[in-house]
N, C-alpha and C positions, 0 to 999 in steps of 0.2 A: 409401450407405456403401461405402467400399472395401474389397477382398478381408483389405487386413492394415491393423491401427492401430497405433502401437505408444504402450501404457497411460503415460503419465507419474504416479509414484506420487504420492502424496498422504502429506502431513509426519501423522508419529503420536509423541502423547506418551507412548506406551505404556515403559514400564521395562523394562529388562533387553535392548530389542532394539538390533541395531548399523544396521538400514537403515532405510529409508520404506517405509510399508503403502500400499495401495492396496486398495481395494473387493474381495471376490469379488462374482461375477455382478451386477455394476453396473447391468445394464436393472434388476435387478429388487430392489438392495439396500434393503431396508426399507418395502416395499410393501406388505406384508401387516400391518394396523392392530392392535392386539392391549389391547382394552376394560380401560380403569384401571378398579379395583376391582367389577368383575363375579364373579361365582358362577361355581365351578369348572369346571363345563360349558363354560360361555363359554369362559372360558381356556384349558381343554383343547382345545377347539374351535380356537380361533386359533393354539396352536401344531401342531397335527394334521395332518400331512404330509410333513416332512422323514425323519420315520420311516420311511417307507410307499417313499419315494423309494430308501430306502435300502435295504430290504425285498427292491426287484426283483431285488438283486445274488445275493441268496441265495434264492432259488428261482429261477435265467434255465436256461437247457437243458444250461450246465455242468454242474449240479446234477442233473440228471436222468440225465446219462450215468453221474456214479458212482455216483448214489446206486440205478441201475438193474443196474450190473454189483455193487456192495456186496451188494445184496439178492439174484438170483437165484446169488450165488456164495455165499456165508457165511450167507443167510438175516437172522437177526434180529441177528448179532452187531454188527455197525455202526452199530447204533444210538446206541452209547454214544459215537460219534465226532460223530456227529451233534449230541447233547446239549451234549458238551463243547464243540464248535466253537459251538454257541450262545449258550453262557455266554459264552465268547470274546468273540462278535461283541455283547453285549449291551455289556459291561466297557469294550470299543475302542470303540462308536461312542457311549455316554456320555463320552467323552474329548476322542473327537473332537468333540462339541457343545460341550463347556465348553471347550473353546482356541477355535472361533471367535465364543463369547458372552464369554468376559474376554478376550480381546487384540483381537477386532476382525476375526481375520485367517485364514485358510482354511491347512490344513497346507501346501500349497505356498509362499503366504508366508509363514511363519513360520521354513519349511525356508531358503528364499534369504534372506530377513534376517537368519538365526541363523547358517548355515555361511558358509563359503569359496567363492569362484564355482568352482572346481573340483568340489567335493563338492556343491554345489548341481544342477551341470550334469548328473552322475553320477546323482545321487537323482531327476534329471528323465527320464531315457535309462531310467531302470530301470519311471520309473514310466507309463513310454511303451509300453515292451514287453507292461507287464501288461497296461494297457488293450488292447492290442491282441489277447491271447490271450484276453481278456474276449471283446471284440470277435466275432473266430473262433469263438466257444464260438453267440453270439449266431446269427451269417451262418449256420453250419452248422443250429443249432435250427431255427430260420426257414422256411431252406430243406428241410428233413426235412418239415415242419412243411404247408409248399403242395403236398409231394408228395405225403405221406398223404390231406390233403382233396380237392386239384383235381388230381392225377396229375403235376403240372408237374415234370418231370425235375429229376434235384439242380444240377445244371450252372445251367441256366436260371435256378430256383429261388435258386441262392447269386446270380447277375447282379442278379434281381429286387431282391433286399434294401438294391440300393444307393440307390433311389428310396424307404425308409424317409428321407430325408434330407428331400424333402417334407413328409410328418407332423410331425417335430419342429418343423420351420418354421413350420408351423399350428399348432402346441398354444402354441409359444414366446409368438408373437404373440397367442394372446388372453388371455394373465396366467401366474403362475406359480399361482395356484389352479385354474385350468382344466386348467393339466398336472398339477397332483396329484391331482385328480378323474378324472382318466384313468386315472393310472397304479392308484390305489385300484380303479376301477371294474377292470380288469383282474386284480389281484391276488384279487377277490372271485369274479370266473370263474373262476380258478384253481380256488381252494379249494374253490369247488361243485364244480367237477369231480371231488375227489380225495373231496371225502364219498360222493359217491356210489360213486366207484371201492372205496372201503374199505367204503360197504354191502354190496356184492356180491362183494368178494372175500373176508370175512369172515374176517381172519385169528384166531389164536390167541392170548388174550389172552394167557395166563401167556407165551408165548411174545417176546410184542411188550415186556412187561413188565422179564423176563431180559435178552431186547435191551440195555436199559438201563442194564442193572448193567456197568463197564469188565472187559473179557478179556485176560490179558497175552497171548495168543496171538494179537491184533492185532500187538505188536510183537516176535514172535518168527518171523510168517510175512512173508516179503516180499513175497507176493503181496498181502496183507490190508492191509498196511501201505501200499503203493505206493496202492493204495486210500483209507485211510484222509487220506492226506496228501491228493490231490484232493479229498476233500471239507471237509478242514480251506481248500484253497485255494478252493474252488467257493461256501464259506460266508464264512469272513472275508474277503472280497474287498479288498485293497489300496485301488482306487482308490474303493472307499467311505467310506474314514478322508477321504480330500479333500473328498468330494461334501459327508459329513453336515457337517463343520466351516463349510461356504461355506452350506448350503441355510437353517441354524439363525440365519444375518442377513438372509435376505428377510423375517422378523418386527422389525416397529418397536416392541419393547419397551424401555421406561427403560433410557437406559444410566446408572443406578446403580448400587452395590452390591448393594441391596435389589433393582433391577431385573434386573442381569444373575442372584443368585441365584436367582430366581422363573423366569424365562428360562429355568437350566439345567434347572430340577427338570420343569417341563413336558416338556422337549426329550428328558430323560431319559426319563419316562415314554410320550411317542411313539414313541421307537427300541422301549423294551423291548415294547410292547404290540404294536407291527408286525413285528418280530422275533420272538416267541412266534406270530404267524402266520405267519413264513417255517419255522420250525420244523415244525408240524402238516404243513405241504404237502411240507416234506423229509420228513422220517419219511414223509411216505403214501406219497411214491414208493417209500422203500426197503421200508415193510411190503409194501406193492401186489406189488413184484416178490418179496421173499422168500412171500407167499403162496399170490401166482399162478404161480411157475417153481422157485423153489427146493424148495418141499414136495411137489410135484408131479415133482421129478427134470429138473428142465431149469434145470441150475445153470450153463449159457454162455451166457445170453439176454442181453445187454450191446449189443445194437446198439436202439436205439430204435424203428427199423423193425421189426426182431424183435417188443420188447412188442407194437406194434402189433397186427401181422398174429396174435401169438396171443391177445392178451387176450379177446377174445369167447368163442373157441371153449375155453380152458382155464374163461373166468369161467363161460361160459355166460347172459350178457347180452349183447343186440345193440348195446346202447348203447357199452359200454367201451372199444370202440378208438376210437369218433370220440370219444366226451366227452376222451379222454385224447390223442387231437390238437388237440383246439379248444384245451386247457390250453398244450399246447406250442408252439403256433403265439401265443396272448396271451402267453407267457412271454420267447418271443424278441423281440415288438415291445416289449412293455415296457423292455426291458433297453437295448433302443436311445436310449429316450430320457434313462436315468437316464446311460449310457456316454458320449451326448453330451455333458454337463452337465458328467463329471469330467473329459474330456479339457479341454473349456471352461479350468476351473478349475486343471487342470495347469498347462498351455501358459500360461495369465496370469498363475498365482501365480508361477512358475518363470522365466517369463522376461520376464514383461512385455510379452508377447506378443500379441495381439489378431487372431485372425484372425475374417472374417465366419464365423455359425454356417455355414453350405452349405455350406462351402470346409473349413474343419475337421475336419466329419464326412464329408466325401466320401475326403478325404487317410486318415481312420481307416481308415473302411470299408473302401478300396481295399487297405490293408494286409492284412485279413479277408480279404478276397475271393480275389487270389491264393493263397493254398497252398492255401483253400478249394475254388475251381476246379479246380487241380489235384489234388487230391489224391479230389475227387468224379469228375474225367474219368478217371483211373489206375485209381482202386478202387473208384469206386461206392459202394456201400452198406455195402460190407466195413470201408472204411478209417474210417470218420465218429464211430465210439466210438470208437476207439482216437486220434483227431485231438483229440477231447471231452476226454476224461481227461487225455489231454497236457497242453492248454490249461490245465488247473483247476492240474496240478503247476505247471507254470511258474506262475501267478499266486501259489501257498503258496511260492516261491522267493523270492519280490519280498517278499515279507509284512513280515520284518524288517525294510527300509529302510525301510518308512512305519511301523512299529508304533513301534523304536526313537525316531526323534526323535518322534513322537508323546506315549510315554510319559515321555522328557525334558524335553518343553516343559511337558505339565502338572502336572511333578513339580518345578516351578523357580517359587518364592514371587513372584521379583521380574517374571516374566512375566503371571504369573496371579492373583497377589493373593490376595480371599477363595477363587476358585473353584480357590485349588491341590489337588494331591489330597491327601486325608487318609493316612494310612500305612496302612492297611489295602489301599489302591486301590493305592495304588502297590507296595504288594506282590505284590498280585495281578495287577499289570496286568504286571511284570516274571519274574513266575512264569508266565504265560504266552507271554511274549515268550522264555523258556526254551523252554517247552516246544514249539515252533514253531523255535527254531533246530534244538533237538536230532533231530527228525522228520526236518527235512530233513538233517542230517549223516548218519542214520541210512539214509534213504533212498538217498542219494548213493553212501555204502558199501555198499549191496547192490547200486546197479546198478554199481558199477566193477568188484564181485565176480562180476558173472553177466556183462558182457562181457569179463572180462581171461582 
């Protein structure tokens, strides 16, 4: 196969749209068999995975940087950000399932069929950028991540990362259930890690509790706020609205009515069940660090290295800093192969573009890699949270061009048919497509205020 193909689309009788659709991820569109009239298990079962994919985006080492500086700086308050951004990501990637189970078609198509080649091009450029600060969030963890275990410098470490291109190549080729059993199998080491982290750090219930009731002095501080918006970006991940809409048609379920309804409600229920475990692993970071640094009076612990090298000797267990590298070092490979999948799905919905997976992800990477390199060779270990956090704001920047046509496409009858959204959804999905502009307006205006 050659490095680039370029996709010719395929005619769709689909309503309401001006172009031709074309497959998302075509090796592997409707492979995955999904047993007529079997018991819910079953079912459940067969759709079980697209969720879990989408999972990785919200706990990768983005997530960990803010939700490490949230915690040892404000403690438990951040919580409520945490929660909210949940709900968020529950509401969007239920949406994002139901546009590519009734129309056929992954947000980027739907985005280029529906707009103008200018504003198509624009929503593609924007959703390139994210990926890539994803990306960076990723290269940095990684690399944090072999330096803690095996001492391998950050430098080396970020280079290292670019030979992840390997792995996705092996998982790709032996099925898309093989790489969702991976990616599960990792998100599960995760979470044993952070049980255990939270056995031994024993936070304060009433505490963790309070956490989760909303504080308006989230957005009266800018410090707390600048904060809050990175993990509003580190959790509803942009190029996740792409991934879940394309992963939800590698299941060969009836394209009926009946069919595609049955289709959604599973699909629904895997996001939400896999997301309710990205959740528990967010919160343990930010309980872990409000715990272990902030009740203890070391409210600047915001570098990952930092947790590291203190968690044993604040927890007083031997285990806690490696268990809580092993997690971060699974966190960052995982994330690679779901980042793979969306650029994939970008680049073809968008342009019709095909390039081989190795060529692809190397062109990503390499994007990661520089400011990564540099900015590891300049500052070391100083600079890599404050690179982290970066990364998570610009991704909550991009949020509204994928959320918007999102929320428009499946609030339009003649696109969507049975599966359009009820008025409750699309109210809420537009209340928070508010509340996500106005953070970032809000954020914009303090930082024009603290450097003018």
């Amino acid at each position: 196969m050659g490095a680039v193909v370029v996709e010719t689309a395929e005619a769709s009788d689909d309503a309401g749209w001006r172009g031709r659709g074309s497959v998302s991820l075509p090796e592997v569109f409707r492979t995955i068999p999904v047993p007529q009239g079997a018991a819910w298990p079953r079912k459940l079962g067969a759709f079980a995975g697209p969720g879990f994919l989408v999972a990785v985006g919200y706990m990768d080492p983005g997530n960990w940087a803010t939700d490490l500086a949230g915690g040892s700086a404000f403690g438990y308050t951040l919580l409520s950000v945490i929660l909210l951004s949940n709900v968020m990501a529950i509401i969007l990637q239920a949406l994002a399932a139901r546009l590519g189970i009734a129309t056929g078609r992954d947000l980027a198509s739907a985005c280029r069929d529906a707009y103008r080649r200018p504003v198509a091009i624009a929503l593609w450029a924007l959703c390139e950028l994210a990926i890539v600060a994803c990306d960076l969030a990723e290269v940095i963890g990684t690399a944090i991540g072999l330096n803690l275990l095996f001492g391998i410098p950050l430098v080396w470490g970020v280079c290292l990362t670019a030979l992840d291109v390997l792995l996705i190549l092996a998982l790709q080729k032996r099925g898309f259930r093989r790489l969702e059993a991976f990616v599960i199998a990792l998100i599960a080491i995760i979470a044993l890690c952070f049980v255990y982290e939270l056995i031994v750090a024993s936070p304060q219930l009433s505490g963790v509790l309070g956490g989760f009731v909303p504080s308006a002095e989230i957005v009266r501080n800018p410090a707390m706020l600048y904060i809050a918006i990175g993990i509003i970006g580190a959790t509803v991940m942009p190029h996740n609205l792409y991934l879940h809409s394309a992963a939800v048609q590698t299941r060969d379920y009836e394209r009926t009515p009946a069919g595609r309804r049955e289709a959604a409600k599973w699909a629904t229920i895997d996001s939400t069940v896999a997301l309710s475990l990205a959740l528990f692993v967010n919160a343990a970071i930010l309980i872990l660090a409000a715990a272990a640094f902030h009740h203890t009076g070391q409210t600047e612990v915001a570098e990952i290295q930092d947790a590291y090298q203190l968690l044993t000797p604040t927890l007083g267990a031997a285990a806690a800093s490696t268990l809580f590298a092993v997690a971060l070092l699974a966190s960052g490979q995982n994330s690679t192969v779901t980042a793979t999948l969306a650029g994939q799905i970008v680049m073809e919905g968008f342009l019709r573009l095909r390039l081989a997976p190795w060529l692809r992800r190397l062109i990503t990477r390499a994007l990661a890699i520089i400011p990564a390199v540099i900015v590891a060779a300049l500052y070391g270990e100083s600079g890599t949270a404050r690179l982290l956090v970066l990364s998570q704001v610009v991704l909550s920047m991009q949020l509204p061009f994928a959320i918007v046509p999102l929320v428009h496409f499946t609030s339009d009858r003649t696109k969507m048919g049975d599966l359009v959204s009820p008025t409750w959804l699309k109210a809420a999905a537009w209340v928070i497509t508010g509340v996500i502009v106005v953070l970032n307006v809000k954020l914009l205006t303090d930082t024009a205020g603290l450097t003018s």
